[in-house]
C-alpha positions as CSV (number, residue, x, y, z in Angstrom):
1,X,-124.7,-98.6,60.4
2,X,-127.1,-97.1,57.9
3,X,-125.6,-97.3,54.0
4,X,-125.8,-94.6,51.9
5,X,-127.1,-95.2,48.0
6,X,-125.1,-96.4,45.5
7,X,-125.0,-93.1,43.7
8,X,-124.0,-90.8,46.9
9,X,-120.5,-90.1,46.3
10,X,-119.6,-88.5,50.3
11,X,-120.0,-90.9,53.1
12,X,-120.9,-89.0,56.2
13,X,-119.3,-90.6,59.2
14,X,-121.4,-93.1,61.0
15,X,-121.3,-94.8,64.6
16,X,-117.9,-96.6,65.1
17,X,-117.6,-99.5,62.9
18,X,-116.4,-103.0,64.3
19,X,-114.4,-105.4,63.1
20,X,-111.7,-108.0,64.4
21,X,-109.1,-106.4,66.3
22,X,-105.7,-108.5,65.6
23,X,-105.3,-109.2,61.8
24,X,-102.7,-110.9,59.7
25,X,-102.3,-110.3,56.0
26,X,-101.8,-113.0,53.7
27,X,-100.4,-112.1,50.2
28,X,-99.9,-115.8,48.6
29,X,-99.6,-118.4,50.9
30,X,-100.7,-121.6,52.0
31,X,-103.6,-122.1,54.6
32,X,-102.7,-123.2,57.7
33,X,-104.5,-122.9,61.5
34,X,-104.4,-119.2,62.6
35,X,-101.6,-118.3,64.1
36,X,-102.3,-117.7,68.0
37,X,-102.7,-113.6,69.2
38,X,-104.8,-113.5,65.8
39,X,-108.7,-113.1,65.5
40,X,-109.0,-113.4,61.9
41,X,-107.0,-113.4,58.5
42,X,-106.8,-110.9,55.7
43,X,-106.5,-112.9,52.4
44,X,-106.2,-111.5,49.2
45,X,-108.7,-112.8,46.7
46,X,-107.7,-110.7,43.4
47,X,-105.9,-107.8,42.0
48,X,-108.1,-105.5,40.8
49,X,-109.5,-107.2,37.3
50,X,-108.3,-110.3,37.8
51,X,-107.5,-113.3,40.2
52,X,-104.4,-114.5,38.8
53,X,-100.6,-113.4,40.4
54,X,-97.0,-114.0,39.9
55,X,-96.1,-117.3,39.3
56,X,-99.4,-118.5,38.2
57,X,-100.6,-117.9,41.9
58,X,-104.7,-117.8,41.5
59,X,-105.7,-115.4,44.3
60,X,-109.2,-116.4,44.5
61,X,-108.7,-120.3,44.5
62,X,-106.0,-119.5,47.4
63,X,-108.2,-117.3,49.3
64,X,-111.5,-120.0,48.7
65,X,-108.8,-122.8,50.1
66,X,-108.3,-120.3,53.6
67,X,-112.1,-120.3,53.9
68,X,-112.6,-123.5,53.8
69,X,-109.8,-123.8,56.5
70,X,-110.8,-120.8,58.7
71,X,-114.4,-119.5,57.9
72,X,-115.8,-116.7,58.7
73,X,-112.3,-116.1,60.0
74,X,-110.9,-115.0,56.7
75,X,-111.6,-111.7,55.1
76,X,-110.8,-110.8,51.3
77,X,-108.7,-107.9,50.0
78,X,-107.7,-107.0,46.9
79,X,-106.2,-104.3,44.8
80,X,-107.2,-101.3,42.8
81,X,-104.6,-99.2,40.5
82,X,-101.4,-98.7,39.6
83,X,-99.6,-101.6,38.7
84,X,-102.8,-103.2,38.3
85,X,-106.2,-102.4,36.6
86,X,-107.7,-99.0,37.2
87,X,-111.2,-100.0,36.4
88,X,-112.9,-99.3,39.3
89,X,-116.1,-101.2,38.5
90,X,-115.3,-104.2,37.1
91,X,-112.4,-104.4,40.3
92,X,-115.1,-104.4,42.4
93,X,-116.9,-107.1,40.6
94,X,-114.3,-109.6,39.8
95,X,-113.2,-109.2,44.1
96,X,-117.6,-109.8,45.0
97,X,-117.0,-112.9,42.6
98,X,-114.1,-114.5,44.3
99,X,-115.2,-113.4,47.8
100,X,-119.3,-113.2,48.2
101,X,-121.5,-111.9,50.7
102,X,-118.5,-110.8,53.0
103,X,-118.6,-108.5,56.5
104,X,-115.4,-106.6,55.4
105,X,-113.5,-105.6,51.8
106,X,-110.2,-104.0,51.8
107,X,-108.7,-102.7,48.7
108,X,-105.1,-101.8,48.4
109,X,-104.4,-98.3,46.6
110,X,-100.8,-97.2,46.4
111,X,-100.6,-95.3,43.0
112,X,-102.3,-93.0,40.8
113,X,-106.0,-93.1,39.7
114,X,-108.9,-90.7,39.4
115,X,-111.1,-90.2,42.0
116,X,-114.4,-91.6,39.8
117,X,-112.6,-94.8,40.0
118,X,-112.7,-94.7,43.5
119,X,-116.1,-94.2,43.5
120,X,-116.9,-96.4,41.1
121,X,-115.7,-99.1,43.1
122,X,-117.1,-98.1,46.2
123,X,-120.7,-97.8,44.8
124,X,-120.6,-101.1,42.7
125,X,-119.3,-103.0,45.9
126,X,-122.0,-101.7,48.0
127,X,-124.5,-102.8,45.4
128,X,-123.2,-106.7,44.8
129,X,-123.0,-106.4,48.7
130,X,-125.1,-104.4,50.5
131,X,-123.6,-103.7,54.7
132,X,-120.2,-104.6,53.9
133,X,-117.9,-102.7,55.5
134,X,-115.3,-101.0,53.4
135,X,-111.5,-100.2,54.1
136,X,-108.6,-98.8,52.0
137,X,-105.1,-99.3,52.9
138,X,-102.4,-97.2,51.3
139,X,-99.6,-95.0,52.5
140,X,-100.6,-93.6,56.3
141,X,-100.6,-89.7,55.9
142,X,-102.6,-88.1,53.0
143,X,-99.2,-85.8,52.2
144,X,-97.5,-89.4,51.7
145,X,-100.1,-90.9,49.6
146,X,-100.7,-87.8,47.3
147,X,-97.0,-88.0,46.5
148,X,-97.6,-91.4,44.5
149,X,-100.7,-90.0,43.1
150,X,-103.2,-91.8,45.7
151,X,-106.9,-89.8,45.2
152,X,-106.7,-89.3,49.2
153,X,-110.0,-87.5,49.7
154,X,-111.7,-89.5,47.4
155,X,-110.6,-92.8,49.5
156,X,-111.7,-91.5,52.6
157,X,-115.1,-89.9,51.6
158,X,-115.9,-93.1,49.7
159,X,-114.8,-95.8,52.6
160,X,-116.0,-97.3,55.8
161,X,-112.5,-97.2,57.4
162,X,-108.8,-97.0,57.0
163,X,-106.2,-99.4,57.3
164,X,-103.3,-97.4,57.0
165,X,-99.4,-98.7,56.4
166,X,-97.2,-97.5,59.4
167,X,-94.6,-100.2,58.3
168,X,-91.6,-97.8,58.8
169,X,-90.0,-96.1,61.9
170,X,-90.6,-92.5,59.9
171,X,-94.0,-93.8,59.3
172,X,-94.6,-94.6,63.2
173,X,-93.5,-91.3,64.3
174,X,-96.2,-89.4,62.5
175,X,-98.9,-91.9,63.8
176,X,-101.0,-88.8,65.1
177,X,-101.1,-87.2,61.9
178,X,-102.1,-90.4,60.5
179,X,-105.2,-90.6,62.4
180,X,-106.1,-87.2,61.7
181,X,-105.7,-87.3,58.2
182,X,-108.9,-89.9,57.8
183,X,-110.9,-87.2,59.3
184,X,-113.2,-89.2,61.7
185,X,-113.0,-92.7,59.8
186,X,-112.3,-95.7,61.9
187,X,-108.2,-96.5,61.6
188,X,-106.8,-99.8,61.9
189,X,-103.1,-99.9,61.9
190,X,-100.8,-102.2,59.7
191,X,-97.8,-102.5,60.9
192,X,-94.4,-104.3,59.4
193,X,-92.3,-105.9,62.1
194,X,-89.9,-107.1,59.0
195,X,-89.1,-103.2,58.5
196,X,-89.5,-101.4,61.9
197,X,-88.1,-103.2,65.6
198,X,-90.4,-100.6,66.7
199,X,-93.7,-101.8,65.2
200,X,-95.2,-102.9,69.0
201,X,-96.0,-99.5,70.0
202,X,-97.8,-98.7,66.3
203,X,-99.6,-102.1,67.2
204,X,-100.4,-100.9,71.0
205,X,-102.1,-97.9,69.8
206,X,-104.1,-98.9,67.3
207,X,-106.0,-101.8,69.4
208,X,-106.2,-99.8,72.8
209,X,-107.5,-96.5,71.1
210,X,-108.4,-97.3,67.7
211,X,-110.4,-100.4,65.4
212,X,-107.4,-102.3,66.1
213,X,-104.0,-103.4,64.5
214,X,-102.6,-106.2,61.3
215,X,-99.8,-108.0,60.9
216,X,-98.0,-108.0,57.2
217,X,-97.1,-110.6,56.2
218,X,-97.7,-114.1,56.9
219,X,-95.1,-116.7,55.4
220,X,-92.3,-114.7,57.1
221,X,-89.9,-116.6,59.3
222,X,-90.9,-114.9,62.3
223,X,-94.7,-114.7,61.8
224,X,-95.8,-116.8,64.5
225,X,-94.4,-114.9,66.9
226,X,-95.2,-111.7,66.0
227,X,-99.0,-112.7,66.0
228,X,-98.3,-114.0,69.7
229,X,-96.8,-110.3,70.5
230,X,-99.8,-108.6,69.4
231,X,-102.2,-111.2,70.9
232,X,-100.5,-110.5,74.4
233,X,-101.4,-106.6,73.7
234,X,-104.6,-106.0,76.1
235,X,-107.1,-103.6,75.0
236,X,-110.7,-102.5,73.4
237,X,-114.3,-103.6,74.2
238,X,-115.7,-104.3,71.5
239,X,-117.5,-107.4,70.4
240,X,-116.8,-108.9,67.4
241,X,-117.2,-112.6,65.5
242,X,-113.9,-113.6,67.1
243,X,-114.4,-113.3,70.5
244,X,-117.3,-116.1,70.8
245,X,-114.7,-118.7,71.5
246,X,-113.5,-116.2,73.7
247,X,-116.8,-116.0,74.9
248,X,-117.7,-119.1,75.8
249,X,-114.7,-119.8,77.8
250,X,-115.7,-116.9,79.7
251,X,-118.9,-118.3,80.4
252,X,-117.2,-121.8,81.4
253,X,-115.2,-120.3,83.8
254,X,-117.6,-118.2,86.4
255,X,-119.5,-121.4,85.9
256,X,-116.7,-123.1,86.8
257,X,-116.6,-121.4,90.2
258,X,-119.5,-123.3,91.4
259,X,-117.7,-126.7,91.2
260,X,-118.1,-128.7,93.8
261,X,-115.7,-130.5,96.4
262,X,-114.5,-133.6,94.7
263,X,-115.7,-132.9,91.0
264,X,-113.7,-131.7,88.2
265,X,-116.0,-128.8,86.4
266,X,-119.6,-127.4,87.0
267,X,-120.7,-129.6,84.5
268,X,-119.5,-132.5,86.6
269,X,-121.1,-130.6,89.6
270,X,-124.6,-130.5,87.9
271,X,-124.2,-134.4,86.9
272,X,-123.8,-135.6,90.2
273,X,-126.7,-133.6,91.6
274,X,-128.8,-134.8,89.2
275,X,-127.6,-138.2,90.0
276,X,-128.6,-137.5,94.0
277,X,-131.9,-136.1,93.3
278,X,-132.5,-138.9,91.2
279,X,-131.4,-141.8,93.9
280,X,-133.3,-140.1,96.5
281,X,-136.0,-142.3,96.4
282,X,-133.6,-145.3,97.3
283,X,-132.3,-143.8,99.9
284,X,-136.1,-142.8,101.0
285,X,-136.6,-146.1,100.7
286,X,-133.6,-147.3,103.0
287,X,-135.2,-144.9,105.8
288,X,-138.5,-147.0,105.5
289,X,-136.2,-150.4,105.8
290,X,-134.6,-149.0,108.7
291,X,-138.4,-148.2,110.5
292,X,-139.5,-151.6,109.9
293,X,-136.4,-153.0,111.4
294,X,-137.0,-151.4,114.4
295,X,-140.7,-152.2,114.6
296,X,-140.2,-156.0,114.1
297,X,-136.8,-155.5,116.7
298,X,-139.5,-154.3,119.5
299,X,-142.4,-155.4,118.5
300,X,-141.1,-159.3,120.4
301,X,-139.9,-157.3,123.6
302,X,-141.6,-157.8,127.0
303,X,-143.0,-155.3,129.0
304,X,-139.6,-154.7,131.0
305,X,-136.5,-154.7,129.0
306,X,-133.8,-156.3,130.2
307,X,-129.9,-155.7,128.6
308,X,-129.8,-158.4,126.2
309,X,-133.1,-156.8,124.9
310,X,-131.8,-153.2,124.8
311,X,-128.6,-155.0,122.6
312,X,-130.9,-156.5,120.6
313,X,-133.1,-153.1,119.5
314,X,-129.7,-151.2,119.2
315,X,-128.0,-153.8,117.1
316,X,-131.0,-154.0,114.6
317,X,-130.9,-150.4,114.1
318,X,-127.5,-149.8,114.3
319,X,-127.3,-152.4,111.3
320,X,-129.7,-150.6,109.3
321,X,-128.2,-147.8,109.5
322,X,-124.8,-149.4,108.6
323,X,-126.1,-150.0,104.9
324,X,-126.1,-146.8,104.1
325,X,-123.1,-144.6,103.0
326,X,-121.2,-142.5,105.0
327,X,-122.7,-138.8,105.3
328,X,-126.1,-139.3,103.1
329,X,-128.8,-138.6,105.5
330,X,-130.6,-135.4,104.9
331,X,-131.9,-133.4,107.6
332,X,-135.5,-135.0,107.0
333,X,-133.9,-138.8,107.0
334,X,-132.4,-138.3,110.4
335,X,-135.9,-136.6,111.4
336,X,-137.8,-139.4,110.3
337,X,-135.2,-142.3,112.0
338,X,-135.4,-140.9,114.8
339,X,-139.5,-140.1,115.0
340,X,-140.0,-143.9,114.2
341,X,-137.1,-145.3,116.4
342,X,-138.7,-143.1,119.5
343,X,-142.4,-144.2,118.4
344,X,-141.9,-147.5,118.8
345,X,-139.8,-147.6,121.5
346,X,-142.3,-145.0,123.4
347,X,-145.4,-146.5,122.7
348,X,-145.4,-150.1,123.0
349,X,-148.1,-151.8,121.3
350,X,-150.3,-149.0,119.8
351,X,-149.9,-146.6,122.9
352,X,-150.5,-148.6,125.6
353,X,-147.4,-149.5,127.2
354,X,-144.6,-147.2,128.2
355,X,-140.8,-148.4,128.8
356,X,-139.2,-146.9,132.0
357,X,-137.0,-144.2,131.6
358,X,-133.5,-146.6,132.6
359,X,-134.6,-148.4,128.9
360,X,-134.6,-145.6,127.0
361,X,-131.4,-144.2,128.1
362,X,-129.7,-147.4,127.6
363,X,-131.4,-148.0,123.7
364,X,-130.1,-144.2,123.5
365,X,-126.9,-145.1,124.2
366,X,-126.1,-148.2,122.4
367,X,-127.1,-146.6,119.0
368,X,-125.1,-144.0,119.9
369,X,-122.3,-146.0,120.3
370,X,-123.1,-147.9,117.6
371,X,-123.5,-145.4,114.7
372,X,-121.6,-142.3,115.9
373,X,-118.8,-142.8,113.3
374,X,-121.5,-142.2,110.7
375,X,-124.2,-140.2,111.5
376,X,-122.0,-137.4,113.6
377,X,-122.9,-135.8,117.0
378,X,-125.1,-133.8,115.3
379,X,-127.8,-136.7,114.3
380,X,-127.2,-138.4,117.7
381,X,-128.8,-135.6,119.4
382,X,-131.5,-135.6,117.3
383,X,-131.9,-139.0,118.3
384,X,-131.5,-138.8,122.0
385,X,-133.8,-135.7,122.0
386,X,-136.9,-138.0,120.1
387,X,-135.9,-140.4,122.2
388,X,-136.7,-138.8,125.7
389,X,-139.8,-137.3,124.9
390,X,-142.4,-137.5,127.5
């Protein structure tokens, strides 16, 4: 979506912005592997001014050890006013610092600042990172928000998107007029589970008709779980960094349909076909092997054959064809055993000589016998057919 310049104060509202739909937010904690259900991770990377929390806690080293962990799965927020620093500038900077050249920056307002400041930090964040998307998340309604001093108009004029805090039952009941109240922005619900048994339905609607829903907060007991909840919620189209896994398995699984009898995956599939068109000039070969058997088989026979002969010209080919595995002859391969078996046994030596019909049927017959366990009725008649051509 197109940027304004960094000294437009009003942000007109653009095409629908996109960004993961299942969020977790994650105040202080360790990294670990994202939870399941969850696309990506909101970490917090400083509070407002600075990087450093309760306890010593350094917000940007924290939030640098989750990227490490999770990449481009870890998004930074941060914090602007009341109780911390109201400077809207330098909170902007300090957050760029800890967290550079990011898709998405969410800053936390919950108290009372002017509207400049706002701005301020709006405009400066644009500038250290041009296309990032911006989000505030405070109270949900702008009645609520105003109440604790929150510079509502200012906060949605200036940013990309809301995330706004449905964390309580009271909260989740006015979830209409929470939308409303961010006049056309994209809204991307937070929900508490800790604080309202109800939360799933908050969660629901914001990824099947909104940007999606977040999960506060990760380190509680029953985390895990709640991420799988919200995971399990079907809903939305659109494409974002965390569906590529997604993605590919997508991909591998209509490829999948094209497996063939026996093998394991497509890929496997595709393997062995290569590995067939590549020994098809062996078993080329073995056709040729066959040919010259029969030649040399006939090529000692007198003029009339008598049984023992027809056993002999039957057992040479019938051996020949033995070699090969079960079911390998093409179309063509049975064409061409059966054009050289009838050639030679037709036209004995170089078109001169003919063998009765009584020989030909009883060649035809012994092969049959001989090789009908492998080469089907099908190839048999191809062979009895080349075999009583006039």
């Amino acid at each position: 979506m197109a940027f304004p310049s960094p000294g437009q104060r009003r942000r007109e509202v653009g095409p629908p912005v996109t960004i993961p739909r299942r969020l977790g937010w994650v105040w202080r904690t360790p990294p670990e592997a994202l939870p399941s259900g969850l696309e990506a991770m909101l970490v917090r990377a400083a509070d407002a001014t600075s990087t450093e929390g309760p306890g010593g806690i350094d917000y940007a080293a924290n939030y640098r050890a989750w990227k490490r962990a999770l990449g481009p799965r870890v998004l930074p927020w941060t914090r602007l006013g009341p109780t911390a620093s109201t400077d809207g500038i330098a909170s902007a900077e300090v957050v760029a610092a800890a967290a550079p050249g990011e898709l998405l920056y969410v800053v936390e307002i919950q108290g009372s600042l002017p509207d400049t400041e706002v701005v301020a930090f709006a405009n400066r964040l644009r500038a250290l990172v041009p296309g990032a998307l911006l989000g505030f998340s405070s109270y949900p309604t702008r009645a609520q928000a105003s109440s604790h001093g929150v510079p509502w108009d200012a906060c949605v004029a200036a940013f990309d998107l809301g995330l706004p805090q449905v964390h309580f039952p009271n909260q989740r009941a006015e979830l209409a007029r929470v939308v409303a109240d961010h006049r056309g922005r994209g809204v991307h619900i937070a929900v508490s589970p800790g604080d309202d048994s109800g939360w799933a339905a908050a969660a629901t609607t914001g990824i099947t008709q909104y940007l999606g829903a977040s999960l506060w907060r990760h380190g509680l007991d029953q985390f895990t779980a709640w991420a799988q909840q919200l995971g399990d919620v079907q809903g939305g189209d659109e494409f974002d960094m965390a569906t590529i896994a997604d993605l590919e398995n997508a991909v591998r699984k209509v490829l999948n349909e094209g497996t063939g009898q026996g093998q394991a995956s497509w890929a496997a599939t595709s393997a062995a076909g290569f590995a067939a068109t590549q020994a098809l000039p062996d078993r080329l070969d073995r056709v040729d092997h066959v040919t010259q058997a029969t030649k040399e088989a006939v090529d000692a026979l007198h003029l009339t054959l008598t049984d023992g002969e027809v056993q002999a010209i039957a057992g040479a080919v019938a051996a020949k064809l033995s070699d090969l595995p079960p079911a390998t002859l093409t179309d063509g391969e049975v064409q061409a055993i059966a054009d050289a078996v009838a050639a030679k046994l037709i036209d004995i030596p170089l078109g001169t000589v003919a063998l009765d019909e009584a020989s030909i049927t009883g060649v035809g017959e012994e092969v049959s016998n001989r090789v009908a366990d492998r080469l089907g009725p099908s190839v048999i008649a191809a062979l009895r057919a080349q075999l009583q051509k006039p």
